[in-house]
Structures are given as C-alpha cells and as structure tokens.
Z-matrix of the N, CA and C atoms (Angstrom, degrees):
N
C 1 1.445
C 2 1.514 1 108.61
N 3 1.217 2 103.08 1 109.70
C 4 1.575 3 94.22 2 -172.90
C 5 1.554 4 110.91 3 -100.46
N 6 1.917 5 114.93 4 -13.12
C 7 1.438 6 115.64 5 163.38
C 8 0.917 7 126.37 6 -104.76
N 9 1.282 8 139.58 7 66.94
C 10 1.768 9 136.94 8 -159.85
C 11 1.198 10 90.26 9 -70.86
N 12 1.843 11 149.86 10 -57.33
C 13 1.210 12 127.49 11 -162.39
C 14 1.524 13 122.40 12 -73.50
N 15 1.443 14 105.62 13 -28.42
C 16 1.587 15 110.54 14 176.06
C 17 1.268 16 101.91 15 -68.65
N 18 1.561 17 149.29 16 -43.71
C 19 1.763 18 136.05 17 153.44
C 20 1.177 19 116.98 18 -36.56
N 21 1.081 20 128.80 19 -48.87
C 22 1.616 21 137.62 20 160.25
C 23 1.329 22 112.81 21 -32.05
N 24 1.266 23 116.10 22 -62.91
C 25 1.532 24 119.26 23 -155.77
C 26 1.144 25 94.25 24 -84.48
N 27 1.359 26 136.80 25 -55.56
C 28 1.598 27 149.65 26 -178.95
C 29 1.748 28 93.80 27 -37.58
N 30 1.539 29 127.82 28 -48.53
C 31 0.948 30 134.25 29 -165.87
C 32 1.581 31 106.52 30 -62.96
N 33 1.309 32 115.02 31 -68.13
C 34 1.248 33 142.68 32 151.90
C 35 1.463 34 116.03 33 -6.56
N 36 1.314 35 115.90 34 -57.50
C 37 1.411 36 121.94 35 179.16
C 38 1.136 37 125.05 36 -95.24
N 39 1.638 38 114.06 37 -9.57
C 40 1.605 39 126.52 38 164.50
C 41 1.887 40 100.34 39 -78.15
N 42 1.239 41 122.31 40 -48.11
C 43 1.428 42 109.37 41 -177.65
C 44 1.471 43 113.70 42 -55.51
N 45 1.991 44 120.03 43 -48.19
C 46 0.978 45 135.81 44 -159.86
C 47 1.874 46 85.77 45 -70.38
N 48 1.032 47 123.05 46 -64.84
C 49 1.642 48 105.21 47 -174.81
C 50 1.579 49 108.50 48 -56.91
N 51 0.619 50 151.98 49 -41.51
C 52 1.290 51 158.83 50 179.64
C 53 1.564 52 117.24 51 -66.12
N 54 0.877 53 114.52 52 -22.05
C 55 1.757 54 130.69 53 153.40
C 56 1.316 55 106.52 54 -77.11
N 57 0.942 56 131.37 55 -54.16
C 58 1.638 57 151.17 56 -176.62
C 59 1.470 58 101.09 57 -47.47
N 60 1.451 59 112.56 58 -76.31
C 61 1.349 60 110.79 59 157.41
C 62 1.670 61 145.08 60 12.96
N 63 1.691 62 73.49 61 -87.52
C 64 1.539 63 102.45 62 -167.68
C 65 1.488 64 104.03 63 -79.82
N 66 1.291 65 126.50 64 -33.49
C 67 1.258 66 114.34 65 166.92
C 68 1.206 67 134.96 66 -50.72
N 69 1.716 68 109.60 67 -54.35
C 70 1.381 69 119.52 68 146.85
C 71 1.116 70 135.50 69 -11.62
N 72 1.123 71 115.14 70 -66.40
C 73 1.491 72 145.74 71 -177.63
C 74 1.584 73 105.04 72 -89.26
N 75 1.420 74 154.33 73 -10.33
C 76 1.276 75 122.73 74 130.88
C 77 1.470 76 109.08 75 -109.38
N 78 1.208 77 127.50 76 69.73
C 79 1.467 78 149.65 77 155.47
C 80 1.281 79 109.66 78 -113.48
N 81 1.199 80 122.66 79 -48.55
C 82 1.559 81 143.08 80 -174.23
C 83 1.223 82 106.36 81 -24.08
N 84 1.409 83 132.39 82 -36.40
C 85 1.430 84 125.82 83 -163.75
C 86 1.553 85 93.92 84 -109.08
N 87 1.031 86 123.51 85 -15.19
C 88 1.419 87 131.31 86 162.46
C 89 1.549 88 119.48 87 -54.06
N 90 1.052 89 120.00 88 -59.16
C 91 1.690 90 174.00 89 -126.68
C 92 1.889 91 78.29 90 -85.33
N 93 1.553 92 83.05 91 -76.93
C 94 1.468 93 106.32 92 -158.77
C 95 1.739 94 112.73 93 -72.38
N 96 1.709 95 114.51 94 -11.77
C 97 1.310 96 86.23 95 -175.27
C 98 1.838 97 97.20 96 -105.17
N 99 1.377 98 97.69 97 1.51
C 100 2.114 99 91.43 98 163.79
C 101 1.204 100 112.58 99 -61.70
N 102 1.572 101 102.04 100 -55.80
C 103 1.522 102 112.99 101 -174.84
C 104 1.865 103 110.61 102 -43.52
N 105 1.473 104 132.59 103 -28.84
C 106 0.930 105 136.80 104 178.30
C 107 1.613 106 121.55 105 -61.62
N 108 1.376 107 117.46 106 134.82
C 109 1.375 108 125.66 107 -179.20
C 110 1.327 109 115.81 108 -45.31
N 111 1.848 110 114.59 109 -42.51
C 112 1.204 111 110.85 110 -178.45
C 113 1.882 112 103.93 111 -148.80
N 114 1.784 113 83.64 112 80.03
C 115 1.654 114 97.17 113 -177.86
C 116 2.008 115 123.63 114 -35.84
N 117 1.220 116 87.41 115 -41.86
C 118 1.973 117 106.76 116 -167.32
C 119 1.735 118 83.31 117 -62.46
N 120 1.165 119 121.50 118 9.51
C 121 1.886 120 101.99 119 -175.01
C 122 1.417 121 91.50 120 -141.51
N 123 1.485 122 128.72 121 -12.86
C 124 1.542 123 104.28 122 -161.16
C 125 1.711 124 109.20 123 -73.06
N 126 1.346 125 104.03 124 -19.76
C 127 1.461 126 98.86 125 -177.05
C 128 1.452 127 132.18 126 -71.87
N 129 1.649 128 96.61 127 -14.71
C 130 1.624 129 125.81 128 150.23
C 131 1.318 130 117.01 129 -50.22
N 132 1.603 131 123.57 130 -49.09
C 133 1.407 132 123.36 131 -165.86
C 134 1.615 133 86.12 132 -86.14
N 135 1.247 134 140.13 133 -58.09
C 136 1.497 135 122.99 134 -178.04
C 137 1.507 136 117.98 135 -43.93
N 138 1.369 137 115.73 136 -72.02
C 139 1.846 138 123.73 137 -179.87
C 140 1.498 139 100.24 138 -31.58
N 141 1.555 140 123.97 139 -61.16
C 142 1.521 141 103.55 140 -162.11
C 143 1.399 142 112.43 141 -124.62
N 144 1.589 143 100.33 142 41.91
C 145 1.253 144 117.78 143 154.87
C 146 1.566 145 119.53 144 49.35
N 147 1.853 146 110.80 145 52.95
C 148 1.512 147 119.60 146 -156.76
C 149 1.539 148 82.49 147 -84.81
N 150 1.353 149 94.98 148 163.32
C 151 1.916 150 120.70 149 151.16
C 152 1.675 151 107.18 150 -68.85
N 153 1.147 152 102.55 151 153.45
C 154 1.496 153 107.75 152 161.09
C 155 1.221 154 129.01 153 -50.63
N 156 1.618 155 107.77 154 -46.17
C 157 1.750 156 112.44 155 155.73
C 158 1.285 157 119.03 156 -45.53
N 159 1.426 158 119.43 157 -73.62
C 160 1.524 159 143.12 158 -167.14
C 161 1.763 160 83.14 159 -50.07
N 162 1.144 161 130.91 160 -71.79
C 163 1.451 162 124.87 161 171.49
C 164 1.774 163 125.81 162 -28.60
N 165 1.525 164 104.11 163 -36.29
C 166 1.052 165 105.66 164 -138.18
C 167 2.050 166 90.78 165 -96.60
N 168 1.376 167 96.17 166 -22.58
C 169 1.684 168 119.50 167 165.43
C 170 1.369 169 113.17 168 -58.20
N 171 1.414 170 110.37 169 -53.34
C 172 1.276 171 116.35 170 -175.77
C 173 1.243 172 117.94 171 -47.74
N 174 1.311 173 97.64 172 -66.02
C 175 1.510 174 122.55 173 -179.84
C 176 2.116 175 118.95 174 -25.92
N 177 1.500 176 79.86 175 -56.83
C 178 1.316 177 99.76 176 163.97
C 179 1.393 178 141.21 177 -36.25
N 180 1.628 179 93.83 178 -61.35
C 181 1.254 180 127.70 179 144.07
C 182 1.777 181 131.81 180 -12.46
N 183 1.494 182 72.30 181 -71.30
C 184 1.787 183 103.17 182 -179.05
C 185 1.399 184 93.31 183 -61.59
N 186 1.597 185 122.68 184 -86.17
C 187 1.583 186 123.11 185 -168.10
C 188 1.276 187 116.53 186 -19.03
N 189 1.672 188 106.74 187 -40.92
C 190 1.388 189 117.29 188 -134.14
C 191 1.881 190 86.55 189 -82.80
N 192 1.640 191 111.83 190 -52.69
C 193 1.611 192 124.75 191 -176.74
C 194 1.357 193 114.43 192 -56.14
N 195 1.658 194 115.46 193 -33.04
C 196 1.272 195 126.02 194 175.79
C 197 1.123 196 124.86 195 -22.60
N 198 1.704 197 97.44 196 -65.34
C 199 1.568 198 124.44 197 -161.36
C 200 1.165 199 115.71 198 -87.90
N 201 1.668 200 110.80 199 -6.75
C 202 1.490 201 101.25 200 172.35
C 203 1.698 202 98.17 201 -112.49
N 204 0.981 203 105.80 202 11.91
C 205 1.894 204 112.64 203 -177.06
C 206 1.708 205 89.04 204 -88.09
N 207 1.320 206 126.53 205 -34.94
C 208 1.237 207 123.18 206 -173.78
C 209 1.369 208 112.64 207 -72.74
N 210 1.567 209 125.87 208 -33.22
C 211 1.075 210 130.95 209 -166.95
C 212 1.675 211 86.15 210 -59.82
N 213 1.294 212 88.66 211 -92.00
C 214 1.140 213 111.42 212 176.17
C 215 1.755 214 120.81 213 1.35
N 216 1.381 215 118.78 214 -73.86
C 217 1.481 216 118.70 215 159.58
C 218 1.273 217 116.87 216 -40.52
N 219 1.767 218 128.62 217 -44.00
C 220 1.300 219 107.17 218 162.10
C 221 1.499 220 146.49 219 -57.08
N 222 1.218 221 90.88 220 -35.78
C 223 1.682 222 105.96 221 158.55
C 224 1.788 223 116.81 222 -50.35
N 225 1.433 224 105.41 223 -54.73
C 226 1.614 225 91.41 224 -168.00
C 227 1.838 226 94.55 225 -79.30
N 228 1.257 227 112.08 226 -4.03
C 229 1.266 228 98.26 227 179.79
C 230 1.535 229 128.22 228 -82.35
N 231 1.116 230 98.48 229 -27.18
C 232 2.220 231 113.93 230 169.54
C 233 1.818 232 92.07 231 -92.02
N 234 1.040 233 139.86 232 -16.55
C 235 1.536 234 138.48 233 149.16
C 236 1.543 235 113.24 234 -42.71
N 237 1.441 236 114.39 235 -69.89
C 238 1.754 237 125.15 236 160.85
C 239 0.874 238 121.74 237 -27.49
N 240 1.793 239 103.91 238 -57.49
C 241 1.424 240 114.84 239 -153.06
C 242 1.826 241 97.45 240 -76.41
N 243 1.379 242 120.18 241 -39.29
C 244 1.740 243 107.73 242 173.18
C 245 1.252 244 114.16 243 -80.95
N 246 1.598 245 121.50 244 -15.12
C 247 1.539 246 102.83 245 160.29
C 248 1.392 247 134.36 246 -50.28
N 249 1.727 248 93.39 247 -48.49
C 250 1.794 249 112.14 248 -179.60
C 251 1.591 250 101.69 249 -48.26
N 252 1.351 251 129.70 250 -47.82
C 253 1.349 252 147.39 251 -151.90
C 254 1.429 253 115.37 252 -74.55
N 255 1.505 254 90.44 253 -25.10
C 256 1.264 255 108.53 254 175.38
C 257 1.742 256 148.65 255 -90.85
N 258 1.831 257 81.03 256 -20.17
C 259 1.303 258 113.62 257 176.79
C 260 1.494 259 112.45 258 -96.81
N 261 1.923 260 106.95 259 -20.95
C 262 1.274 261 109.85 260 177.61
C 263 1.763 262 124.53 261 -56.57
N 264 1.709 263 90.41 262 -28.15
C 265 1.332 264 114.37 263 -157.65
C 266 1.824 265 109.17 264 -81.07
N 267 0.676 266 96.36 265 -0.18
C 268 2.021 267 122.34 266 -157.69
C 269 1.843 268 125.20 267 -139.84
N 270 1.509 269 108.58 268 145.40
C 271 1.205 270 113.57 269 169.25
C 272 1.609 271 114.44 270 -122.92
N 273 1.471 272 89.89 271 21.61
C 274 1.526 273 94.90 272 175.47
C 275 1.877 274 117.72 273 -151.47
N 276 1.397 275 121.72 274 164.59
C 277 1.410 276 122.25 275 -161.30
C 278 1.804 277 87.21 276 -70.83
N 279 0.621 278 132.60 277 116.85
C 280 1.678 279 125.38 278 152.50
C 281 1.356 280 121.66 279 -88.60
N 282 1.202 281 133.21 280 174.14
C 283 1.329 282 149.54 281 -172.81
C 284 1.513 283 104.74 282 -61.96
N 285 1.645 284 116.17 283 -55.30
C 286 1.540 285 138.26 284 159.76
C 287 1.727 286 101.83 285 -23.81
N 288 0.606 287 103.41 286 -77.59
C 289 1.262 288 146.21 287 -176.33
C 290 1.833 289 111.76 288 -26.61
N 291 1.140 290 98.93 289 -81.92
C 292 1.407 291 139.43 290 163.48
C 293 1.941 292 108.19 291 -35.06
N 294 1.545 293 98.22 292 -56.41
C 295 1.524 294 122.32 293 164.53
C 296 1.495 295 121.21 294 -39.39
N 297 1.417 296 91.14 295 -64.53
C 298 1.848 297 111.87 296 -173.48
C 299 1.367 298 81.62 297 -80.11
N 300 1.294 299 145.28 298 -53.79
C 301 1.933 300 86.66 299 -160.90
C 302 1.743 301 108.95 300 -94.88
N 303 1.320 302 116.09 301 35.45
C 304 1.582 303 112.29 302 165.14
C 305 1.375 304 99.85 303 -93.53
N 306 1.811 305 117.79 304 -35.80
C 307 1.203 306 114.37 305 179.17
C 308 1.635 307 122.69 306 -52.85
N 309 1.891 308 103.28 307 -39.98
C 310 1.042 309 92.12 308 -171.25
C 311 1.958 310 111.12 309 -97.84
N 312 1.173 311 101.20 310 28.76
C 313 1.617 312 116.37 311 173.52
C 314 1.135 313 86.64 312 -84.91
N 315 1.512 314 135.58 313 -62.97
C 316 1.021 315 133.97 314 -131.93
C 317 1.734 316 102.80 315 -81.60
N 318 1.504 317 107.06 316 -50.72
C 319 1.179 318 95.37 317 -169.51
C 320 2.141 319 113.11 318 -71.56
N 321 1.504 320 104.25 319 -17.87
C 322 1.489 321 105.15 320 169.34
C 323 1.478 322 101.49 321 -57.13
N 324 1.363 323 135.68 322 -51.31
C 325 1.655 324 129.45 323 -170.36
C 326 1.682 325 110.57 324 -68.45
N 327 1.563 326 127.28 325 -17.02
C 328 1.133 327 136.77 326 152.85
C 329 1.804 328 123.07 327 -36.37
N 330 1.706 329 81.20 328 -64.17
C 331 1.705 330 111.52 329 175.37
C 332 1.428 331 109.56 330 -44.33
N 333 1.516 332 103.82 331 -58.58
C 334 1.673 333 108.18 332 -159.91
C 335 1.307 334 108.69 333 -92.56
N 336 1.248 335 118.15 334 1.75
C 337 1.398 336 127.46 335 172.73
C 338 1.714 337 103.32 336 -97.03
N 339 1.044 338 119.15 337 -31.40
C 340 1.942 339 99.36 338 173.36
C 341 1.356 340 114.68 339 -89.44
N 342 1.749 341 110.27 340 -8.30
C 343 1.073 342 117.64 341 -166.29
C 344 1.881 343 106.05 342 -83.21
N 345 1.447 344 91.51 343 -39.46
C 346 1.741 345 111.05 344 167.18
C 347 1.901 346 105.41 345 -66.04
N 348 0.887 347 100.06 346 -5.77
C 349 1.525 348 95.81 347 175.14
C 350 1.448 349 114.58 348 -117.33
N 351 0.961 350 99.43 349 -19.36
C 352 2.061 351 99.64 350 169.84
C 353 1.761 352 96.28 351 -89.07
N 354 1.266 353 96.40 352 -7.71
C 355 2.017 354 72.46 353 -174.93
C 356 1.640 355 98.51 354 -88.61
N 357 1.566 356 120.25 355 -35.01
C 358 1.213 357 131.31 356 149.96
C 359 1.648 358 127.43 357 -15.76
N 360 1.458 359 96.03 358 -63.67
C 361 1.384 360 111.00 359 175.75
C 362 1.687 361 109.97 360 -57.44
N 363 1.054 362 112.55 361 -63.04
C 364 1.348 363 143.56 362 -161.03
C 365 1.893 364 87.92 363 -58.12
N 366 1.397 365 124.10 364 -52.53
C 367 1.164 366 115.06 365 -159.19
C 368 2.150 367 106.78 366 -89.59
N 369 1.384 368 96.56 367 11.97
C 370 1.458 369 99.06 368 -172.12
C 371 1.704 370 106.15 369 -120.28
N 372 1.828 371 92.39 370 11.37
C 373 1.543 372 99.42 371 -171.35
C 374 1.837 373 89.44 372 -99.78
N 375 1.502 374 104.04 373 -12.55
C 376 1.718 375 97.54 374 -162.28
C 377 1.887 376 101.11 375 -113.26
N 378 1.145 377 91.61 376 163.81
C 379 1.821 378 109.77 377 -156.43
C 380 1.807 379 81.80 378 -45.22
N 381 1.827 380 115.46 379 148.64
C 382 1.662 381 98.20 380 176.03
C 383 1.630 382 116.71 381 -74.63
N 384 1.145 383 141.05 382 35.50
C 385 1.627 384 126.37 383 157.07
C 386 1.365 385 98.45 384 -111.08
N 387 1.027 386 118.81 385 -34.08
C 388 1.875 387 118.27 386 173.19
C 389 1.629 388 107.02 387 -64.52
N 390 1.275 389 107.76 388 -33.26
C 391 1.218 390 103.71 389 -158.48
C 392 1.872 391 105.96 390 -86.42
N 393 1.691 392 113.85 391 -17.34
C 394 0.872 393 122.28 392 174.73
C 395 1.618 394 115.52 393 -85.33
N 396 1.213 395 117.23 394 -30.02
C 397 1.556 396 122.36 395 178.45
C 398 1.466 397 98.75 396 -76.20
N 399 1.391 398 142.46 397 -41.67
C 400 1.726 399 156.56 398 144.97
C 401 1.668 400 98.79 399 -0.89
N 402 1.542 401 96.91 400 -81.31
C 403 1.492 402 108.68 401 -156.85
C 404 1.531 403 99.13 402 -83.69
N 405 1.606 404 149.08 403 -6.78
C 406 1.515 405 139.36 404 159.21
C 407 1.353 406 89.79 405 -76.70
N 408 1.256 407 137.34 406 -44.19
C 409 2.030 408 122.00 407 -160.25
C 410 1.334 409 96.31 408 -80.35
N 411 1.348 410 128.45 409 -15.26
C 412 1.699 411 109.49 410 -165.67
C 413 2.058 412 99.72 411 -117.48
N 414 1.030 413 105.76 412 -4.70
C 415 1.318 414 124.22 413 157.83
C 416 1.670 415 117.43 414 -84.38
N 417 1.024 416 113.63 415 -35.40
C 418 1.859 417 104.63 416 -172.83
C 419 1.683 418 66.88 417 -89.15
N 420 1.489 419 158.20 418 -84.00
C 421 1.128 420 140.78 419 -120.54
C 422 1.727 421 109.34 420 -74.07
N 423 1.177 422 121.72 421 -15.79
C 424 1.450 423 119.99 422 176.71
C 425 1.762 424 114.77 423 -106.49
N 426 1.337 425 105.77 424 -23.78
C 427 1.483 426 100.32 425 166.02
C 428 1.219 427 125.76 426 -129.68
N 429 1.510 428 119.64 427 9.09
C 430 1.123 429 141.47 428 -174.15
C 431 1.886 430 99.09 429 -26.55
N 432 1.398 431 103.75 430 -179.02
C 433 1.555 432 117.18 431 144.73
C 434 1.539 433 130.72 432 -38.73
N 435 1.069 434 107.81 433 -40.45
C 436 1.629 435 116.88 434 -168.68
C 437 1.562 436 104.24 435 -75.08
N 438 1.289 437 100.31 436 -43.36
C 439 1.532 438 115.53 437 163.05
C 440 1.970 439 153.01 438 -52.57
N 441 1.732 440 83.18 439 -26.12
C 442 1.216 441 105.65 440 -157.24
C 443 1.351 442 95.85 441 -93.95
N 444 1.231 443 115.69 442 -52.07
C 445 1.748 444 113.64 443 -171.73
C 446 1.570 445 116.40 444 -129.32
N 447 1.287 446 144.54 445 172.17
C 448 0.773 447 141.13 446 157.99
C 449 2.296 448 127.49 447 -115.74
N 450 1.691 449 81.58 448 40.91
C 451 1.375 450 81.79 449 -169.26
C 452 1.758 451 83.70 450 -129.20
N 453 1.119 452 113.27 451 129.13
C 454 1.926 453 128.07 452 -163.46
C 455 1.193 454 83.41 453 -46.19
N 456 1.608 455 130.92 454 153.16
C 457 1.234 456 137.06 455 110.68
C 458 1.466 457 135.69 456 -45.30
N 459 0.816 458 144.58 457 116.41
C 460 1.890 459 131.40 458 -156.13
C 461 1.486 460 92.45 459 -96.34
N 462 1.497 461 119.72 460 -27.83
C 463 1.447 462 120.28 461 -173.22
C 464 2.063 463 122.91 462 -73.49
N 465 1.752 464 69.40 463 -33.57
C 466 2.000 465 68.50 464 172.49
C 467 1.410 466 123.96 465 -113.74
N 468 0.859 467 120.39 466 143.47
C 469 2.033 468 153.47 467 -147.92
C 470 1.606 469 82.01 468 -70.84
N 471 1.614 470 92.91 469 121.53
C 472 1.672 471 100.97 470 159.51
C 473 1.701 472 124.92 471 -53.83
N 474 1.489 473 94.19 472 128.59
C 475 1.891 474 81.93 473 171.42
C 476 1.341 475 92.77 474 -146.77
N 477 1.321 476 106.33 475 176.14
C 478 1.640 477 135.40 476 -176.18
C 479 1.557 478 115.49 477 -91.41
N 480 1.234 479 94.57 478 134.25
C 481 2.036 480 108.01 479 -164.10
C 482 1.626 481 82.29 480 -83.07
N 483 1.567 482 122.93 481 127.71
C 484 1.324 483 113.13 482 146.70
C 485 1.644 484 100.75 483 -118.95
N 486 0.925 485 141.44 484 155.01
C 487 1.820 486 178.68 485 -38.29
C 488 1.376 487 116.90 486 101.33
N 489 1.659 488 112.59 487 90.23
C 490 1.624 489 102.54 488 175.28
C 491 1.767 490 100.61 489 -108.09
C-alpha cells in the first residue's frame, strides 16, 4: 500500500456522500411539508389523498375555525383565570364557585361543539370513504376513551398516548 491516506480520504468522502444522501432522501417528506403554504394540514392532503381543491376547501375551513378556536380559548382562559382566584380565596366549594365552573363547562361544551362541527365540515369536504375514515380517526383522537373518563377501563388493552 503505498497510499494509506489517499484510501482514507477516498473513504472519508464516500461515507460523507453517502450520509449526505440518505439524509436527503429521508428528509424529503420533511423538506416538502415546510415548503407547504399550510404545513399543520399538508399531512391531511397526503393521508387521505385530497385534490388540490378538496385541499384547497379545507384549508379554508381550517383558517376560517382557527380564529374563532382562538376566541374561544380566550374565553375559557379569563374563565380559569377567575376560577383559580376564586378557589385561592377559600377552603371550601362556595356558591361563587360552584357558578364559575358551570360557566366554564359551559363555554368548554361551546368549544367541542364547533369543534365537532368543523370536523363535520371538514369530513364532507373529502371524497365520502375518506371523508368517513377523516371523521372516526379525528373523533376516537378528541373524544376517544382516554378522554372520556378518568376511571380505567379493565376491558381495553393498555396503549401509549402519542401527539403529533
């Protein structure tokens, strides 16, 4: 061997391209959903395989629920904020008390009621078998089991909460 460092380096720059590569290439779907106008949805138009229209409705959709999804959180959020204030003040349920959190029942069943209706919307914007597999996956994920109670089911099989 009369070049041990030129094998080296040759070596060197075959791994380094070859890393290079592969990153590339599983980034790609990464890559592509920044590049998207409205990333938080493109993985929507891939999974159930929308049109650009049917996408382009959605989208709409989305903007449109957004801005009143925000209201909305502000409301139950100065709701909290005089509950906390209220409970600070006390070692017992009072009447006060009792009030603010029907208020803020009420306005949470507000929430999940337009929210159950944009998923509605949303699933009548997409072809109907997409649009039916849409509204069971985004229904078990917002009111599923995990959601509903906080006393175990003994009948259903432990699993792991993931959140993307």
């Amino acid at each position: 061997m009369k070049h041990p460092w030129l094998i080296l380096a040759g070596g060197l720059v075959l791994a380094l391209l070859a890393y290079g590569a592969a990153y590339r290439f599983g980034s790609a779907s990464s890559r592509c959903l920044e590049e998207n106008k409205t990333p938080e949805l493109a993985w929507l138009q891939r999974e159930f395989r929308l049109s650009d229209a049917e996408f382009s409705r959605i989208s709409k959709l989305h903007e449109s629920y957004l801005s009143a999804c925000a209201e909305r959180c502000k409301r139950i959020d100065a709701r909290n904020a005089e509950l906390k204030g209220l409970l600070a003040a006390t070692n017992t349920v009072t009447p006060e008390i009792e009030k603010a959190l029907q208020n803020t029942a009420r306005l949470r069943a507000e929430c999940q009621g337009a929210m159950l209706q944009h998923f509605y919307q949303v699933s009548q914007t997409m072809p109907p078998e997409q649009g039916r597999r849409y509204l069971s996956w985004v229904v078990a994920c917002t009111l599923g089991p995990e959601h509903a109670t906080m006393t175990p089911d003994p009948a259903a099989a432990p699993h792991e909460h993931h959140h993307e």
